[in-house]
PAPA-753322 format. One record per residue (C-alpha): residue number from 1; residue in one letter; x, y, z. Coordinates in steps of 0.05 Angstrom, whole numbers, plus 5000, padded with zeros to 4 digits. Each point is the difference from the previous one (the first is absolute). Layout:
BEGIN
NUM|a|X|Y|Z
...
***
This chain:
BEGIN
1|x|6343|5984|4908
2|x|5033|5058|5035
3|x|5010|5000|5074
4|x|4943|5046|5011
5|x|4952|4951|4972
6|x|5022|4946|5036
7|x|4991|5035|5058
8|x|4924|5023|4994
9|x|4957|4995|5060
10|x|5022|5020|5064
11|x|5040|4944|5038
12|x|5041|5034|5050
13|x|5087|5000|4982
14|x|5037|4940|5046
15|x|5038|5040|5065
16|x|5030|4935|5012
17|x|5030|4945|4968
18|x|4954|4937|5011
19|x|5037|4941|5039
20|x|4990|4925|4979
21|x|4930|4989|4975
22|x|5021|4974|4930
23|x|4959|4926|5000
24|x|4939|5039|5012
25|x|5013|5061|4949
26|x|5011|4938|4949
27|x|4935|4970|5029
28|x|4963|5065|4992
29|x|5025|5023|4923
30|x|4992|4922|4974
31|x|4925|5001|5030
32|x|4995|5065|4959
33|x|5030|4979|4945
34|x|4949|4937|5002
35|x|4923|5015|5001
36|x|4997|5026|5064
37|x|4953|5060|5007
38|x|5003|5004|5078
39|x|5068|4984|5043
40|x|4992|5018|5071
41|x|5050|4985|5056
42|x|4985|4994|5065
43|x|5044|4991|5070
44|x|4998|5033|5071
45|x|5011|5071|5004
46|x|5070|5029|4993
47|x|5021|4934|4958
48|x|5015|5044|4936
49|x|4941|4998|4955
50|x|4991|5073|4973
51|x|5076|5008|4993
52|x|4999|4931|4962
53|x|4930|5022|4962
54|x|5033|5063|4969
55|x|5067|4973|4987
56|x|4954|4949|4952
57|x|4963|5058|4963
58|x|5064|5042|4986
59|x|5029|4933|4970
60|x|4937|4992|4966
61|x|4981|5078|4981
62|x|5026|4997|4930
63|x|4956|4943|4977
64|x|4930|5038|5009
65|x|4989|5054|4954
66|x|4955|5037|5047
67|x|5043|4997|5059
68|x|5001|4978|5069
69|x|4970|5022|5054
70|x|5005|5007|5078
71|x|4929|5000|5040
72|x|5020|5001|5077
73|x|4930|4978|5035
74|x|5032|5000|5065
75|x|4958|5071|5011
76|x|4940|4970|4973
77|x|4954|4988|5055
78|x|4934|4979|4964
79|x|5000|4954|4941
80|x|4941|5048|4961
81|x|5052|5043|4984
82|x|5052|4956|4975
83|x|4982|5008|4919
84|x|5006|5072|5021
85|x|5070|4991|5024
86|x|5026|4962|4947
87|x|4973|5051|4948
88|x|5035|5057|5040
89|x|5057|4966|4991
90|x|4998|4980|4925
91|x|4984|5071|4993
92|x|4924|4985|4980
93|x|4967|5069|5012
94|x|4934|4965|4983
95|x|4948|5059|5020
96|x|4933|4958|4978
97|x|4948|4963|5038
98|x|5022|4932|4978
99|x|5022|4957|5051
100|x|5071|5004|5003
101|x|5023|4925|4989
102|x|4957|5003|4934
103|x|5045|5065|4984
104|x|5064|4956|5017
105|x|4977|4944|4960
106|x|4987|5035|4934
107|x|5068|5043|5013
108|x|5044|4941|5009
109|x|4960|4954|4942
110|x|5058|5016|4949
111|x|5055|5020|5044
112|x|5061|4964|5013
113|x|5021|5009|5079
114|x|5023|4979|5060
115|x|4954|5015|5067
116|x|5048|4997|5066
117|x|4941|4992|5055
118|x|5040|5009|5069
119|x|4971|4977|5068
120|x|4936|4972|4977
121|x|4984|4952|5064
122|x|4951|5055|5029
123|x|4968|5010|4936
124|x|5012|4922|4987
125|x|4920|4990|4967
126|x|4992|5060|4971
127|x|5067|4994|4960
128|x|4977|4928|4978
129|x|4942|5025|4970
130|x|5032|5067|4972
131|x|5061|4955|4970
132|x|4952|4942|4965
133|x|4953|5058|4971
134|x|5063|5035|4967
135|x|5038|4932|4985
136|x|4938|4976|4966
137|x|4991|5068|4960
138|x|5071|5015|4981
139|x|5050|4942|4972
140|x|5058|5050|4997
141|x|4999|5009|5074
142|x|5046|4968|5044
143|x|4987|5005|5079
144|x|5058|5000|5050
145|x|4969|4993|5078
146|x|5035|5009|5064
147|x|4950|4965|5060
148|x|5016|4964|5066
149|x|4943|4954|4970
150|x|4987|4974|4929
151|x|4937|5036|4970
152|x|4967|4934|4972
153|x|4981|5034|4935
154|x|4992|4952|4940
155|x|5068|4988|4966
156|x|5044|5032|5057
157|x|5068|4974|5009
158|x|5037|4995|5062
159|x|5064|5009|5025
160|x|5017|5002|5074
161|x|5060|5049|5019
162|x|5042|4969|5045
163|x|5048|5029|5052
164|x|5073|5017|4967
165|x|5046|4932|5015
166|x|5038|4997|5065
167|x|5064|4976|5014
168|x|5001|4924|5038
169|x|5066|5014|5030
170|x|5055|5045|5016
171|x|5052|4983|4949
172|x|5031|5058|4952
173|x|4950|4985|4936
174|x|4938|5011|5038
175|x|5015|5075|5000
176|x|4984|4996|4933
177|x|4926|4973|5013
178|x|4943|5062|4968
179|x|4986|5003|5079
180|x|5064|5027|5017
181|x|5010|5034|4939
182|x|4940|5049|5008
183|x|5013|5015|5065
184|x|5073|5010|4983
185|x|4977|5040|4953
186|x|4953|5043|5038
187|x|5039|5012|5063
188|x|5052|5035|4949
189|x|4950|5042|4974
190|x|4967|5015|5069
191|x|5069|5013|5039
192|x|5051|5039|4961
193|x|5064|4960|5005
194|x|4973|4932|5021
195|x|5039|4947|4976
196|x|5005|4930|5027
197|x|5072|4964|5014
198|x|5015|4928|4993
199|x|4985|4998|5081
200|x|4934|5032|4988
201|x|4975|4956|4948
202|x|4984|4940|5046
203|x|4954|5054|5038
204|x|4963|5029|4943
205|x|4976|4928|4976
206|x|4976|4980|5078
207|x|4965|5068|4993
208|x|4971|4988|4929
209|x|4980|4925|5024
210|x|4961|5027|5061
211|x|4967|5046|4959
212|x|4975|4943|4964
213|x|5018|5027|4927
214|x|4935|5056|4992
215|x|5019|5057|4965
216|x|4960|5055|5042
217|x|5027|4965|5068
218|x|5076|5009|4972
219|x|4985|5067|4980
220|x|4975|5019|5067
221|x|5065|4970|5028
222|x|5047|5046|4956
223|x|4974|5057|5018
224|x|5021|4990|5073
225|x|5076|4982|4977
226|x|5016|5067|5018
227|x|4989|4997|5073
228|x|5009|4937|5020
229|x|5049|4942|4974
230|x|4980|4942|4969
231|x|5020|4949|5049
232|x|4956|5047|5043
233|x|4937|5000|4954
234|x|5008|4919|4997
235|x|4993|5002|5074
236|x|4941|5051|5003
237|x|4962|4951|4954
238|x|5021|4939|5040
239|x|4969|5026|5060
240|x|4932|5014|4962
241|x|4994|4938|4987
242|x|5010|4974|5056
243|x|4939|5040|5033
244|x|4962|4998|4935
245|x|4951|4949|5014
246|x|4985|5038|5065
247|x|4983|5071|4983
248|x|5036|5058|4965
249|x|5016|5063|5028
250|x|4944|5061|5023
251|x|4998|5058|4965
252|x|4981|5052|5058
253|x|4967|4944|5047
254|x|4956|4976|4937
255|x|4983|4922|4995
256|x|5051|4977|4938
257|x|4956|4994|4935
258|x|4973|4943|4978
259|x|5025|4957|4947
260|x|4956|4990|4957
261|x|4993|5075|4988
262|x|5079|4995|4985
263|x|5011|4946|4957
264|x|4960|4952|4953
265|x|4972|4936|5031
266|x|5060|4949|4989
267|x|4973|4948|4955
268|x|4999|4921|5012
269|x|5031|4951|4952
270|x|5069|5011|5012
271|x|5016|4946|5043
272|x|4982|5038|5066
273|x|4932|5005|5040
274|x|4956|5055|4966
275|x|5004|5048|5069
276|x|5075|4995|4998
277|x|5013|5045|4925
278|x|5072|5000|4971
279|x|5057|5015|5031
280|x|5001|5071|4960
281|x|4943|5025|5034
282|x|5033|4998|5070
283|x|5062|5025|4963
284|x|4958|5062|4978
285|x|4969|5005|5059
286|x|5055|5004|5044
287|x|5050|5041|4946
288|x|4936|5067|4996
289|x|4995|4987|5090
290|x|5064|4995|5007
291|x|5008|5079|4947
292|x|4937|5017|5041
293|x|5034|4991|5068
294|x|5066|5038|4977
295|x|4956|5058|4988
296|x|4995|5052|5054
297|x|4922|5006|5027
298|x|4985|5060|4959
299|x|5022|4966|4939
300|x|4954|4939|5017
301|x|4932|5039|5003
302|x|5019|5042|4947
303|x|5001|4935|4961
304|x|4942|4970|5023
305|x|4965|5072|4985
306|x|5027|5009|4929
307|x|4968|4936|4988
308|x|4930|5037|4991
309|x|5023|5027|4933
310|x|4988|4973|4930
311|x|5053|4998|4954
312|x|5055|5063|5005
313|x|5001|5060|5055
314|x|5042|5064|5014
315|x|5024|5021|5060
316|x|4935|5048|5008
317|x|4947|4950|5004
318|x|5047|4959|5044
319|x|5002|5058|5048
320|x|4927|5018|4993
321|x|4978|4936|5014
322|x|5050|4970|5032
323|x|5017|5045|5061
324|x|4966|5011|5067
325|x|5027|5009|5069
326|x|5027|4936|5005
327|x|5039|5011|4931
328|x|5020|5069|4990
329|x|4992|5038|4934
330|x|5075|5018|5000
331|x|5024|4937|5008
332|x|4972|4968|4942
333|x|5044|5023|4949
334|x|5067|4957|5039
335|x|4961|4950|5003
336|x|4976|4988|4934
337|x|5081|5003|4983
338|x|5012|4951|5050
339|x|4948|4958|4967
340|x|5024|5008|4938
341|x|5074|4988|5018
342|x|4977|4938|5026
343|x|4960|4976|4936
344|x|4931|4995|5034
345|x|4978|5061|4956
346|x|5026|5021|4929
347|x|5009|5073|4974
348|x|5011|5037|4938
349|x|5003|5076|4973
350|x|4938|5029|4979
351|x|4987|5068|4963
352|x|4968|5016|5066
353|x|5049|4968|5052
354|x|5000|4928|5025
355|x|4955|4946|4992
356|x|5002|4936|5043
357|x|4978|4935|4996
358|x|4995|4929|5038
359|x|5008|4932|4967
360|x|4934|4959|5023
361|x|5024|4952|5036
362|x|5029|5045|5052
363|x|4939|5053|4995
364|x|4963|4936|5026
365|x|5040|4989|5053
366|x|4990|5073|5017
367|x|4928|4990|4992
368|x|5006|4942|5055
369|x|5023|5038|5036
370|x|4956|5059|4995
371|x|4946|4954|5014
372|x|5020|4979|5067
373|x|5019|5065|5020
374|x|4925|5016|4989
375|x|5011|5055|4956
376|x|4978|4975|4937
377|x|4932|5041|4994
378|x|5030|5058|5025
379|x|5054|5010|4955
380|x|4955|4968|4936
381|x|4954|5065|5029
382|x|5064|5055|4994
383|x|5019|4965|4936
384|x|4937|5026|4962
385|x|4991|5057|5035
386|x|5066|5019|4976
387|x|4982|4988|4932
388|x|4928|5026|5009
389|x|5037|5066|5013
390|x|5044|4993|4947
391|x|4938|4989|4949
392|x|4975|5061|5029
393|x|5059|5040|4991
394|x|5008|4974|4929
395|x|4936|5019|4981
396|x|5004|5075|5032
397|x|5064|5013|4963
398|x|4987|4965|4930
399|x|4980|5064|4965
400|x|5058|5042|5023
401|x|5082|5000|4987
402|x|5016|4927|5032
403|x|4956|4969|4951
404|x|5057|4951|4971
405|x|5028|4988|5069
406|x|4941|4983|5037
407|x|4986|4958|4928
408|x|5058|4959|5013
409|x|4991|4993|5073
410|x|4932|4963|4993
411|x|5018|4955|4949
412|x|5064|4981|5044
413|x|4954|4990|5055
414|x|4951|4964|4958
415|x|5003|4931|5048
416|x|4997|5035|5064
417|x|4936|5044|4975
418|x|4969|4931|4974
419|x|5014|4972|5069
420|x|4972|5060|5035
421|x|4941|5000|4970
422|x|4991|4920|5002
423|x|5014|5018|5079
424|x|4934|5042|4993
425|x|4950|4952|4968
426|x|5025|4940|5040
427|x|4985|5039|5062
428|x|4936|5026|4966
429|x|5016|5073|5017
430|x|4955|5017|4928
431|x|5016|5081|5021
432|x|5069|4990|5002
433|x|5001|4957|4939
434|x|4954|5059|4959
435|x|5048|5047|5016
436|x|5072|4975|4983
437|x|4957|4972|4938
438|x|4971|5062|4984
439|x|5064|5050|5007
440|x|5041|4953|4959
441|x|4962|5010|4938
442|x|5056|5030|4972
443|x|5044|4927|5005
444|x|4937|4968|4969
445|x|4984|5057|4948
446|x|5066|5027|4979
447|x|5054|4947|5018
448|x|4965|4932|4964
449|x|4976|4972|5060
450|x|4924|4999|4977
451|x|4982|4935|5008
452|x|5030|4995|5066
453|x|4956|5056|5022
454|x|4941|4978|4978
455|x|5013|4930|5043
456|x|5011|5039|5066
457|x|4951|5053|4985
458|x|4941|4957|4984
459|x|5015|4969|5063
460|x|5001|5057|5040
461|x|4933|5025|4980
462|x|4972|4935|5009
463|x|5020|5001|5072
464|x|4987|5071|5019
465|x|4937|5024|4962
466|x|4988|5058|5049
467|x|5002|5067|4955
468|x|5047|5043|5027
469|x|5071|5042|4967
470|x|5039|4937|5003
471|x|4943|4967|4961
472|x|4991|5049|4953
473|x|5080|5008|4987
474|x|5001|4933|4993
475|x|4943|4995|4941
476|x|5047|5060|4967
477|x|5053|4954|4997
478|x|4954|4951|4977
479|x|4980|5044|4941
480|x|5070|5011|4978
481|x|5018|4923|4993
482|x|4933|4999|4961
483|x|5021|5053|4952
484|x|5074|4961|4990
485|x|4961|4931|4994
486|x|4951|5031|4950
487|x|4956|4979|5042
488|x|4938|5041|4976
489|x|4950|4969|5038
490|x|5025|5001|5080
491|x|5029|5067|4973
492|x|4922|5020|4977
493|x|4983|4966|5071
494|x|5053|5034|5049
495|x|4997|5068|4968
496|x|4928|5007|5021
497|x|5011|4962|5069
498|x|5062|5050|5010
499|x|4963|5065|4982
500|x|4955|4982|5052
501|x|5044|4990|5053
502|x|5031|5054|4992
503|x|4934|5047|4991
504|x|5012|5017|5083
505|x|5072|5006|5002
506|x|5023|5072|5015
507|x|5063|4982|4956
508|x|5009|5055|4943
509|x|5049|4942|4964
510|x|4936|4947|4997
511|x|4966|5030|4943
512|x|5049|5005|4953
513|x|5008|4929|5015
514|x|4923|4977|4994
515|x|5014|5046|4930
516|x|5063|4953|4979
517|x|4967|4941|5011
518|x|4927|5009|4960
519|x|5045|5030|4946
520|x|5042|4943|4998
521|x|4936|4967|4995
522|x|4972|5039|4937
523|x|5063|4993|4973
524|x|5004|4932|4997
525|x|4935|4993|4967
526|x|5030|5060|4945
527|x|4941|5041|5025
528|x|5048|5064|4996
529|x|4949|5055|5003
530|x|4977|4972|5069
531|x|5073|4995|5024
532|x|5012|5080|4984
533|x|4928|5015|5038
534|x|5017|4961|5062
535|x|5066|5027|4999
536|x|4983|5071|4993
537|x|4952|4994|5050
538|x|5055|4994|5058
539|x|5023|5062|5036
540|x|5063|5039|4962
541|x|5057|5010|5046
542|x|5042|4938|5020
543|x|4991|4984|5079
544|x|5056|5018|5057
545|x|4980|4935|5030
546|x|4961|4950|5014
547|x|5002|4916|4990
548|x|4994|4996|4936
549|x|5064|5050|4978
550|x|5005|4958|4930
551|x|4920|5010|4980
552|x|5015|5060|4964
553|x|5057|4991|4962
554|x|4959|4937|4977
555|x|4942|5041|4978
556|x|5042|5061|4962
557|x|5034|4943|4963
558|x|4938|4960|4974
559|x|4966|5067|4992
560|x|5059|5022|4960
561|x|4988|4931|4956
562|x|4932|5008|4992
563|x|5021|5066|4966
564|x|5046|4964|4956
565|x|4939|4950|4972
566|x|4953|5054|5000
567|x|5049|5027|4947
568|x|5009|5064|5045
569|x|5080|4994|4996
570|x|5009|5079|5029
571|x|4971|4993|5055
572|x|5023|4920|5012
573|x|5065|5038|4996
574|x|4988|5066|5052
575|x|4971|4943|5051
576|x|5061|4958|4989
577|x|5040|5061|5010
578|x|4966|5025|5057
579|x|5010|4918|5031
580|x|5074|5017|4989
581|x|5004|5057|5038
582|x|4968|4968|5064
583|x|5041|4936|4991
584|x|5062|5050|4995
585|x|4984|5037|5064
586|x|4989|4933|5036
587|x|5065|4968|4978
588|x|4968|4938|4984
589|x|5013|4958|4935
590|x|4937|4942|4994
591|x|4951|5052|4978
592|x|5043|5055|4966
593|x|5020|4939|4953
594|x|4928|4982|4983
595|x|4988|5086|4985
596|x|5067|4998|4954
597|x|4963|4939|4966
598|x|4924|5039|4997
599|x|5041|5054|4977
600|x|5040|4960|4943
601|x|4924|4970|4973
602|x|4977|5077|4993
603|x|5056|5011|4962
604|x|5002|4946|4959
605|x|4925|5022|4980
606|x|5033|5068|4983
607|x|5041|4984|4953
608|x|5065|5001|5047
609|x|5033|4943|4988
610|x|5071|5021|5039
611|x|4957|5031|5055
612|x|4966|4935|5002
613|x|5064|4962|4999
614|x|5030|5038|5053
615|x|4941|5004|5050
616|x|4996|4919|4994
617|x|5078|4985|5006
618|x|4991|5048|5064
619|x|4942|4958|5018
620|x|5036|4932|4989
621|x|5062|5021|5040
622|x|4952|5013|5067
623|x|4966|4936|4990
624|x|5067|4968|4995
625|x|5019|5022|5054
626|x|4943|4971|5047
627|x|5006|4934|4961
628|x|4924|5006|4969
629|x|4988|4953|4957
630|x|4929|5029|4976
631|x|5030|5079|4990
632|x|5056|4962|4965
633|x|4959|4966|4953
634|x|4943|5061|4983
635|x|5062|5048|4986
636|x|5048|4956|4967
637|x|4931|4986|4952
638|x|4982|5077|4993
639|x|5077|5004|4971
640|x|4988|4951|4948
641|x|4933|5041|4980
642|x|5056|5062|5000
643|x|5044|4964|4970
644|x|4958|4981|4935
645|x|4965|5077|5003
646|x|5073|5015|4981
647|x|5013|4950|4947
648|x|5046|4952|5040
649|x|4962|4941|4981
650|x|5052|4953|5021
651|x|5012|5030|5070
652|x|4931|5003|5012
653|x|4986|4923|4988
654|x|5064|4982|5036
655|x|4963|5038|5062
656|x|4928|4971|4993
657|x|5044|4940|5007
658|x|5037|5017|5057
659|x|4933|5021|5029
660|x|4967|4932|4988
661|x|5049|4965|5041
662|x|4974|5042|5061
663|x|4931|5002|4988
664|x|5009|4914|5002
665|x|5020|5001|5067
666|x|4951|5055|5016
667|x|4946|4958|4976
668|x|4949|5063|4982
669|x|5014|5036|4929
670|x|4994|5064|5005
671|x|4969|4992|5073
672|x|4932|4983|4962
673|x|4999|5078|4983
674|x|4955|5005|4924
675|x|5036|5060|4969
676|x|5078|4970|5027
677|x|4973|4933|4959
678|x|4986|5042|4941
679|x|5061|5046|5002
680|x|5048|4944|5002
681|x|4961|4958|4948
682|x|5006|5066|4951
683|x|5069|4999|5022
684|x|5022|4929|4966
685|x|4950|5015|4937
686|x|5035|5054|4985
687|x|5071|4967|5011
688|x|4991|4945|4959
689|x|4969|5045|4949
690|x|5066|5028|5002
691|x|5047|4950|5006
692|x|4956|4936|4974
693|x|4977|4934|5025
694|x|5073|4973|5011
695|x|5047|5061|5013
696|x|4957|5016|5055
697|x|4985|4928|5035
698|x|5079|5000|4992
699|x|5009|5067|5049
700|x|4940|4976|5042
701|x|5032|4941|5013
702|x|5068|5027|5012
703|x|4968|5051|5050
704|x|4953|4942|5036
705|x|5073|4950|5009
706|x|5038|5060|5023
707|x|5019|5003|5087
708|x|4949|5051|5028
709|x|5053|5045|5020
710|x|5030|4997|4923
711|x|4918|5030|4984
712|x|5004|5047|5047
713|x|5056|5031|4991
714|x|4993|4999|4917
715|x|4928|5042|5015
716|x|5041|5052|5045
717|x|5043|5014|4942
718|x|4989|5037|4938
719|x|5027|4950|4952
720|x|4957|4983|4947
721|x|5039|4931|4988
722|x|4991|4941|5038
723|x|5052|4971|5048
724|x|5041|4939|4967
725|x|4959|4936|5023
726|x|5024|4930|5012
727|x|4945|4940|4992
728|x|5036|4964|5063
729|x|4981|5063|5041
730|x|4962|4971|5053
731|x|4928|5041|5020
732|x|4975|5001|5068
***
């Protein structure tokens, strides 16, 4: 194997080096090694077990063929989504109406990988269920778990992650204990120049002993080398715990938060009384107060208020939700530096700026917080709002020039839009939940999330069943998934419930999308006459305005492909054109990509065969671009039909190949379409006519085993022979 494929899936690269943990990495790999399907390790929060979870799978990553793979559920906050997460991960871009942990199970059946589930306690049930469906489905599939609990699914081995080893006594070797070590270690990379003389040691291991040996506790210490000594932080965290069985410290007056909302309930057994809990929980306890206290009051509410986020944030939705007059806008900025500078948030570079996040156990401690400070509703209300807007704003600029950007914005914000809108139904606010729903129909129609919008759209018409615009944008959205799921009979359904709605709308966008949708409809059903007459019917001119911006683009394109089956290839091709143009003025890319493919199908049927080629490699590069999977698939197909129209046999089967892998994970050939069934199908015939039975199952094969990006980037070119291909080449 090369180093690339040993490294497929998408475990993150080690920052740091890993301190001491070596009896349980053994413990984890021999389990592995063994008949172990499911290894999960459990202990208290900040005792190590993510950091100790993917130092296993990189040890482990060139075993699996398939890869391993990091699914962070610490975002997840309801377990009917958590096949859903796992497949986003993978990537599965599953766009049928099969439940998803079906989907997973016949994806992983012959598949070779390793799952990393991290922070499953809140999902604890859900994941048992999940794991003993896939382990029971897929023999290849190994299962690496990070919980504070076990999960008590069949055949699940535990291992319990103990604090690092402290030091007994004072003496020179103790230094050398994994304790002392990491925080050696991470005070030198914290403060520049730290160093500890032979004076110093003796300190450093009465610090590491008070902190008890937990990993997240000694990081939290490091990061406060810098202004204080450690003989000084030793004697900070003696006096906490001397007060700590009486209260810990206000934040603005508040009550401190309870600890049950902090910590997991210490567990009996261990030769104390089952209220009392390991000495680790007190350690952890006291190391976040005792960070918490040494933060200035601003920094302690912006903590407890950053809590209210799911997953990652940027300093914009920190502000917007964040700030009021008792925490000014302008302010927030320093203080998310201070709180990253102390390790209670981590930051990286984005395309787009900065992106932070907080490790859950201290977001809970935050979230304590926030609690007693009696602002949990109110900032769980400014956390969706904020994202309701930014729905909104998404969906008014999607068919413009900051297509791609606002593209990669919502997937980034995927979590905090799931949380949002979770926000919405669990406070039964069915309007509110309609109308993020409805205006992100392009993150459910154009981005893969389909059978994510379904779940919260069903939902949301369930509970709100008032007609109204956010109703009827809502069943719009609906239609779309329907069209992407092949879905022909809610499609049949919502098209006629939609056109209704919409019949009293003074909205000059609606009809064009009531026309989209019934076409869609005919379509489906390959009853192309009726598409042209329902599509023709619509009013000419493309709409300024209005809530449904995307409904006409939509209905030039299938108009433009009911052109194309009709046999009408001319005028398929002065439709497509006239698409172009639009999509050109506009700046935007999703649509002027599907017009560049309408317009490669007329040419095809004309006889064009380089215009076809390069209207579909200008085509695949848009849809590469926005990452969709379904675009990818159609055009990388309609250049294998090129491809054999101009006698490259070979190429053409080494596509249908490369196509095949995608339209797997897709789930829906040809999105159920009759004439994209029958093009392909001519397609192969008249490759293997070409090349025979075994020449061309060869280049199928090679093209099917080939990475995705290796397909993709073989259909932009113009070579007629097939990339070099490797049998150990791992597919995703």
């Amino acid at each position: 194997m090369t180093g690339d494929q040993q490294r497929v899936g998408n475990l993150p690269a080690a920052k740091t080096r890993m301190v001491g943990r070596r009896t349980e990495l053994r413990g984890i790999l021999r389990l592995f090694a063994g008949t172990a399907q499911l290894v999960t390790l459990t202990g208290v929060g900040g005792v190590g077990k993510t950091r100790l979870a993917l130092e296993a799978a990189r040890a482990m990553q060139p075993r699996f063929r398939d890869g391993a793979w990091l699914v962070e559920l610490s975002p997840l906050r309801q377990g009917e989504l958590l096949a859903h997460t796992l497949a986003e991960a993978l990537p599965l871009a599953d766009q049928t109406t099969r439940p998803m942990i079906d989907v997973l199970a016949d994806y992983l059946a012959d598949r070779e990988l390793l799952l990393v589930l991290d922070t499953c306690e809140h999902l604890a049930d859900a994941c048992a269920l999940t794991v003993q469906a896939l382990a029971r489905a897929a023999p290849g599939l190994r299962i690496l778990a990070t919980s504070r609990r076990p999960l008590d699914a069949p055949g699940e081995e535990v291992i319990t992650v103990e604090p690092l080893p402290v030091p007994e006594t004072d003496d020179p070797a103790a230094a050398q204990a994994d304790a002392v070590v990491l925080l050696a270690e991470r005070a030198a990379q914290s403060v520049p120049g730290f160093t500890v003389s032979e004076a110093g040691r003796a300190e450093l291991v009465r610090l590491s002993r008070r902190l008890e040996g937990l990993p997240l506790a000694i990081e939290l210490a490091a990061a406060r080398l810098g202004e204080l000594s450690v003989g000084e932080l030793t004697e900070r965290l003696d006096d906490r715990f001397a007060v700590l069985g009486e209260t810990d410290e206000a934040v603005d007056g508040a009550e401190p938060p309870s600890s049950s909302r902090l910590l997991p309930q210490p567990s009996a057994g261990r030769g104390r009384q089952s209220g009392e809990g390991p000495p680790w929980h007190q350690a952890l306890r006291t190391a976040i107060g005792w960070s918490h206290q040494l933060c200035s009051p601003a920094e302690r509410l912006l903590w407890a208020r950053l809590s209210v986020f799911a997953g990652s944030f940027d300093a914009e939705a920190a502000r917007l939700v964040c700030a009021d007059a008792a925490l000014a806008a302008e302010r927030i900025p320093a203080l998310l530096t201070a709180l990253v500078d102390t390790s209670i948030l981590t930051w990286w570079p984005t395309g787009g700026g900065e992106r932070y996040r907080m490790l859950d156990t201290l977001r809970e401690y935050g979230a304590g917080w926030l609690c007693n400070l009696g602002e949990e509703d109110e900032l769980c209300r400014r956390h969706r709002d904020h994202y309701r807007a930014l729905a909104h704003r998404a969906d008014a600029a999607w068919m413009g020039p900051d297509q791609i950007a606002w593209h990669q914005r919502t997937v980034t914000e995927h979590a905090n839009l799931r949380a949002a809108l979770d926000f919405c139904l669990a406070e039964e606010d069915g309007h509110a939940a309609l109308e993020m729903g409805g205006e992100l129909w392009f993150l459910w129609f154009a981005c893969g999330f389909s059978k994510e919008g379904r779940h919260y759209l069903d939902r949301a018409l369930a509970l709100a069943p008032a007609a109204g615009p956010a109703r009827a944008k809502a069943l719009w959205a609906s239609g779309l998934i329907a069209i992407v799921q092949g879905d022909a009979e809610t499609l049949g359904r919502v098209a006629g419930t939609f056109r209704t709605a919409v019949a009293g709308e003074i909205d000059e966008s609606a009809p064009y999308a009531a026309a989209y949708l019934e076409g869609a409809d005919f379509t489906m059903h390959g009853r192309m006459t009726q598409t042209a007459e329902v599509l023709d019917a619509a009013p000419g001119p493309r709409p300024a305005g209005g809530r449904y911006r995307a409904g006409w683009f939509l209905a030039r394109t299938i108009r433009a492909f009911a052109h194309v089956h009709l046999g009408q290839f001319a005028d398929a091709a002065a439709v497509a054109d006239d698409l172009r143009a639009e999509c050109a003025r506009c700046g935007e890319t999703w649509a002027h990509a599907w017009a560049h493919y309408m317009r490669a199908l007329a040419a095809l049927g004309l006889g064009r065969t380089e215009e076809a080629a390069d209207h579909a490699r200008t085509a695949l590069e848009g849809k590469r671009r926005l990452h969709d999977s379904l675009g990818i698939a159609l055009v990388v197909d309609l250049l294998a039909s090129v491809a054999v129209a101009s006698g490259h046999a070979e190429r053409a089967a080494w596509l249908l190949g490369s196509a095949e892998q995608i339209w797997h994970t897709l789930g829906v050939p040809q999105v159920g379409q009759p004439e994209l069934v029958a093009a392909r199908e001519k397609c192969e015939a008249q490759a293997r006519r070409l090349l025979g039975n075994d020449a061309y199952q060869s280049a199928f094969d090679a093209g099917h085993h080939a990475a995705p990006d290796t397909g993709i980037a073989y259909a932009l070119s113009s070579s007629g022979v097939p990339p070099q291909f490797s049998s150990s080449t791992p597919a995703n």
